[in-house]
C-alpha positions as CSV (number, residue, x, y, z in Angstrom):
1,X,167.9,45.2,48.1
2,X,169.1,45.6,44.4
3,X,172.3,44.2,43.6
4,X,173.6,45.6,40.1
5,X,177.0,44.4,38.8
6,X,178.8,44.9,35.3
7,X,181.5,44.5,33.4
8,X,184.8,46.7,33.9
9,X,184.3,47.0,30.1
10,X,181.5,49.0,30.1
11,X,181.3,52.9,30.9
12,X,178.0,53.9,29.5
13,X,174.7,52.8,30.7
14,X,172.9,51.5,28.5
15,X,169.3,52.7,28.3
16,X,167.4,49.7,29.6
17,X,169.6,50.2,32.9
18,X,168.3,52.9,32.9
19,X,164.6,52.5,32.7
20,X,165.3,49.5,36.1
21,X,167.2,51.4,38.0
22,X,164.8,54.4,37.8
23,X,162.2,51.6,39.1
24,X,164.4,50.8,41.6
25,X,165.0,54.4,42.8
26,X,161.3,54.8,42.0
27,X,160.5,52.3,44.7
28,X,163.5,52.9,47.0
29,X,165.0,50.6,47.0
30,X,168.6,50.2,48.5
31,X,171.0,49.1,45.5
32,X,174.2,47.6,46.5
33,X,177.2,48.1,43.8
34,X,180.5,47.4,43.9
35,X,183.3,50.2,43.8
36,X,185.3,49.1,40.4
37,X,185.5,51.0,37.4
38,X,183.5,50.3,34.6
39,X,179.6,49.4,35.3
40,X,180.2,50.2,38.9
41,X,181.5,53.5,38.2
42,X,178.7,54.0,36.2
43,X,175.9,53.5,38.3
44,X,177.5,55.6,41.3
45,X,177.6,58.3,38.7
46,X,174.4,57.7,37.6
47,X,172.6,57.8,41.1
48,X,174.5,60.3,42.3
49,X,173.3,62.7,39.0
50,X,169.7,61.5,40.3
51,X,170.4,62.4,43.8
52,X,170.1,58.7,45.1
53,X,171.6,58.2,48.0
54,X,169.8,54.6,49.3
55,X,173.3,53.2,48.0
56,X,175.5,50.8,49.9
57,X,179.3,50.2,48.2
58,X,180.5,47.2,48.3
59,X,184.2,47.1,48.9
60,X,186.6,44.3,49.8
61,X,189.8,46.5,51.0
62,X,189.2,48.5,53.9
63,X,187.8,51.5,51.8
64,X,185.8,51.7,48.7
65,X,188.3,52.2,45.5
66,X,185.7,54.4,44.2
67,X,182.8,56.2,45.7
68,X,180.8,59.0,43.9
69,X,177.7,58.8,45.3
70,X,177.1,61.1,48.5
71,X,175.5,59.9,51.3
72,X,176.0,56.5,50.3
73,X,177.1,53.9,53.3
74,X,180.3,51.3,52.5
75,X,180.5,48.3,53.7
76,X,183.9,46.8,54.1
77,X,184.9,43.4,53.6
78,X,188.3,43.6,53.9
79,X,188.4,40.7,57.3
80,X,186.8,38.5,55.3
81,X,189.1,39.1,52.4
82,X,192.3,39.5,54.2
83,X,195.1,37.3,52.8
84,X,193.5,36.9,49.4
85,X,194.9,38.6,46.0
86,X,193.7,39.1,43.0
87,X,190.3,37.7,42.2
88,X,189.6,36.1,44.9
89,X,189.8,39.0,47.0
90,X,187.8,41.2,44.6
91,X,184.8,38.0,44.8
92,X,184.7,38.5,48.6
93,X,182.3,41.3,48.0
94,X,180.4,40.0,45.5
95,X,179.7,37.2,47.3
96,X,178.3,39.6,49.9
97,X,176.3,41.5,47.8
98,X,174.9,38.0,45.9
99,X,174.0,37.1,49.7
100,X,172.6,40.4,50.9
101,X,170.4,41.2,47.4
102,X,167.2,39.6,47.1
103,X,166.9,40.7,43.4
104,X,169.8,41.2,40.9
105,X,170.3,43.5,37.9
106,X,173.9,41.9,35.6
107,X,174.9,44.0,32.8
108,X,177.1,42.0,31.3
109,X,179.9,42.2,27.8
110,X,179.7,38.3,27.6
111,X,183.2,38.1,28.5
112,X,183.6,39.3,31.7
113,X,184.6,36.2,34.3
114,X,183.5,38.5,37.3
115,X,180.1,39.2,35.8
116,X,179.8,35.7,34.4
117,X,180.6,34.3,38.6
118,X,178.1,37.1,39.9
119,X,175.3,35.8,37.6
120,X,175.9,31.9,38.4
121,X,176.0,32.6,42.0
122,X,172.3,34.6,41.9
123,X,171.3,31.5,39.8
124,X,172.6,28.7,42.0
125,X,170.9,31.2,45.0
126,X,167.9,31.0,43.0
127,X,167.3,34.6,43.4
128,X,165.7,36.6,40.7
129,X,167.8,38.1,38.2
130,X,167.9,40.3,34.8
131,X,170.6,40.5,32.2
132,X,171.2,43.6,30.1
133,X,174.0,41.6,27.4
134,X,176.3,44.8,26.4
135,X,179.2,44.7,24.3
């Protein structure tokens, strides 16, 4: 399982995302994404244009915010994130995905807190992990 996260910053994959996530789709693998805007977005657009439907969105309210790729399965983590605001409950399911992934794709603006947690938390789960540095 592929986990790719990004920054909200960025709405246009670069080409090197590209070129791994047509290796992951090449090998089937599921990817796991998140359902912001930004790199999110991008990626359910992205698969979706390819026909990819080995997609699980993350979400942590009780539906995915956004969702563009058909067929894809959600998974909810809105009882674990219950109570929490702002941050914190948007980290529930990244911390799910980090956990569920066993390899991880970042593309990343250098700025973006949420990225910059996702990509400590694969290192301190000593998972492999790539970083495409966009800005």
């Amino acid at each position: 399982m592929k986990f790719i996260s990004g920054s909200k910053s960025i709405s246009k994959l670069p080409d090197l995302a590209k070129i791994l996530i047509e290796q992951f789709v090449k090998n089937n693998d599921e990817i796991l994404i998140g359902d912001c805007y930004g790199v999110d977005v991008a990626v359910q657009k992205y698969l979706e244009s390819k026909g990819y439907c080995n997609v699980t969105i993350y979400c942590s309210g009780e539906s995915p915010r956004n969702n563009f790729v058909t067929g894809a399965k959600v998974r909810s983590c809105a009882e674990v994130a219950k109570g929490l605001t702002g941050s914190a409950f948007h980290y529930v399911k990244d911390i799910q995905m980090a956990c569920d992934c066993d390899q991880a794709l970042m593309i990343w603006d250098g700025k973006s807190k949420g990225t910059g947690e996702n990509i400590r938390r694969i290192k301190e789960m000593g998972k492999p992990y790539s970083i495409i540095n966009e800005d």
